[in-house]
C-alpha positions in Angstrom: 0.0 0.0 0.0 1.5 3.6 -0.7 2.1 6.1 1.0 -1.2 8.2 -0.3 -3.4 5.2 0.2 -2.5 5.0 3.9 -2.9 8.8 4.3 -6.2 8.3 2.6 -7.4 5.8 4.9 -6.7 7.0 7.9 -8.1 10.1 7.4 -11.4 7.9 6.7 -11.3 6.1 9.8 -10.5 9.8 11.9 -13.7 10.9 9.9 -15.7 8.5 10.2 -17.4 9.2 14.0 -17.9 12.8 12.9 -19.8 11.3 9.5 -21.9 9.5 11.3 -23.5 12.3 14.0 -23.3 14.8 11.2 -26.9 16.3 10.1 -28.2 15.1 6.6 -28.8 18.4 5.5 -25.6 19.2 6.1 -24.1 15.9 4.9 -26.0 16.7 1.8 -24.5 20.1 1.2 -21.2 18.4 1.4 -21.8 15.4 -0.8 -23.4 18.4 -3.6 -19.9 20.6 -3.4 -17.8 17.4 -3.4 -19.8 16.2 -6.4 -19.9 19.8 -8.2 -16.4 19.8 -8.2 -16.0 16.8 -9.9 -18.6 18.0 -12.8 -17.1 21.2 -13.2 -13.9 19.7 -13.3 -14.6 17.6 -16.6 -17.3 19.7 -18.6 -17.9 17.0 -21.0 -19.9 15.6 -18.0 -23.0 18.0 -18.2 -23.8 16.6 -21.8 -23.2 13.0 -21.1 -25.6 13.1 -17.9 -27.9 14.8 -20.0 -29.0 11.0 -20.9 -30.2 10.0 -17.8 -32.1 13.5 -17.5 -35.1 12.3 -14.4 -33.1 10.1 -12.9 -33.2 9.1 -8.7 -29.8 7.2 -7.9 -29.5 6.3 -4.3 -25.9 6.4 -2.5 -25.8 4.4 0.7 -22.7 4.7 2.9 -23.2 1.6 4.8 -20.3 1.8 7.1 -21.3 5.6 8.2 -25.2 4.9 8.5 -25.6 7.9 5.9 -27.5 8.1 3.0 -28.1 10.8 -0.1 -29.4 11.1 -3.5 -28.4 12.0 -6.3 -31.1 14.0 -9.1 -30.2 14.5 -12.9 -31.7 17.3 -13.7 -31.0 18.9 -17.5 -27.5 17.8 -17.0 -26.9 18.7 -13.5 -26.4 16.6 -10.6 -28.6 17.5 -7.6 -27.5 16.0 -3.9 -30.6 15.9 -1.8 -31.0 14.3 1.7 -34.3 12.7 1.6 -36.8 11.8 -1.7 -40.2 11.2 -1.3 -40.4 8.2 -3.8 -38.2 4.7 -5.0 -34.8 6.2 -6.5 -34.3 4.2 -10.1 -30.9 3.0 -8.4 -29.5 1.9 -5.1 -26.0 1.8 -5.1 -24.5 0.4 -1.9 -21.2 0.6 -0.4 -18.5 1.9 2.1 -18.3 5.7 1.8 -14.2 5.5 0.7 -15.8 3.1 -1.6 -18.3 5.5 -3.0 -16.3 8.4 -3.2 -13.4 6.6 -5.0 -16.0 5.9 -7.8 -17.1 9.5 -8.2 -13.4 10.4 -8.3 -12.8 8.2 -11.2 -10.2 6.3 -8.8 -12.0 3.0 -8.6 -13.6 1.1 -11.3 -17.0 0.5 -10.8 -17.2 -3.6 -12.3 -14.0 -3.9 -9.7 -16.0 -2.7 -7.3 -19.2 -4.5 -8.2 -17.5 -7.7 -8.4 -15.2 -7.5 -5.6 -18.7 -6.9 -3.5 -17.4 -3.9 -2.5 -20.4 -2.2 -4.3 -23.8 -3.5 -4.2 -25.9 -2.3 -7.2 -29.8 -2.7 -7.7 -32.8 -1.2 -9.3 -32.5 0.2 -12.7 -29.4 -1.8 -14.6 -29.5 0.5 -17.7 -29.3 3.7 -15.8 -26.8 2.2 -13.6 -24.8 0.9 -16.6 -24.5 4.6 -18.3 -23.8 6.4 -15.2 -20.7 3.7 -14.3 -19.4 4.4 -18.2 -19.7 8.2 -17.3 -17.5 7.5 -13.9 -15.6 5.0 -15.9 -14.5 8.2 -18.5 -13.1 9.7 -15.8 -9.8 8.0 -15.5 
């Protein structure tokens, strides 16, 4: 393990009891900036999430007990706290795990079939957005 991987998971595990009393709406509001970043970051994004415009995907951080969801709105990505119906996607995992994948650090079939990443709902709309977090690398 490198030196950057160990750096990175211990600051997970010093995070991780502050993650879990953290408000949602708050939680949210990070998740959203993390998340903007990464869009703005690679413009190209904005037209390729255009195709899964309506979209509810469903992050679950199992180790931290957190939750958020993410709305595609006209190319935007929206994080919001709660939804009041069945997202299209539930995409389970460990929250290093989860924010690897946005990052483009982590594959999301390694994850998936590691069983670091459990996926369900909607296979198509979970298939496209993977290839958009796949063209980050």
């Amino acid at each position: 393990m490198s030196l950057q991987e160990r750096l990175t998971e211990g600051v997970f595990k010093l995070l991780q009891p502050y993650l879990r009393i953290l408000p949602r709406w708050l939680e949210a509001i990070g998740a959203g900036l993390f998340i903007s970043c990464v869009v703005e970051s690679h413009p190209e994004l904005k037209e390729e999430l255009k195709a899964l415009n309506g979209r509810v995907f469903l992050f679950d951080a199992r180790d931290i007990g957190k939750r958020f969801y993410l709305v595609i709105e006209e190319g935007e990505i929206k994080v919001l706290p709660h939804w009041p119906g069945p997202p299209h996607v539930t995409m389970r995992g460990n929250l290093k795990t989860l924010l690897e994948l946005f990052t483009g650090r982590e594959d999301a079939d390694t994850v998936f079939f590691s069983r670091k990443l459990e996926v369900s709902g909607d296979t198509a709309s979970a298939v496209h957005l993977k290839n958009i977090l796949a063209s980050l690398h």
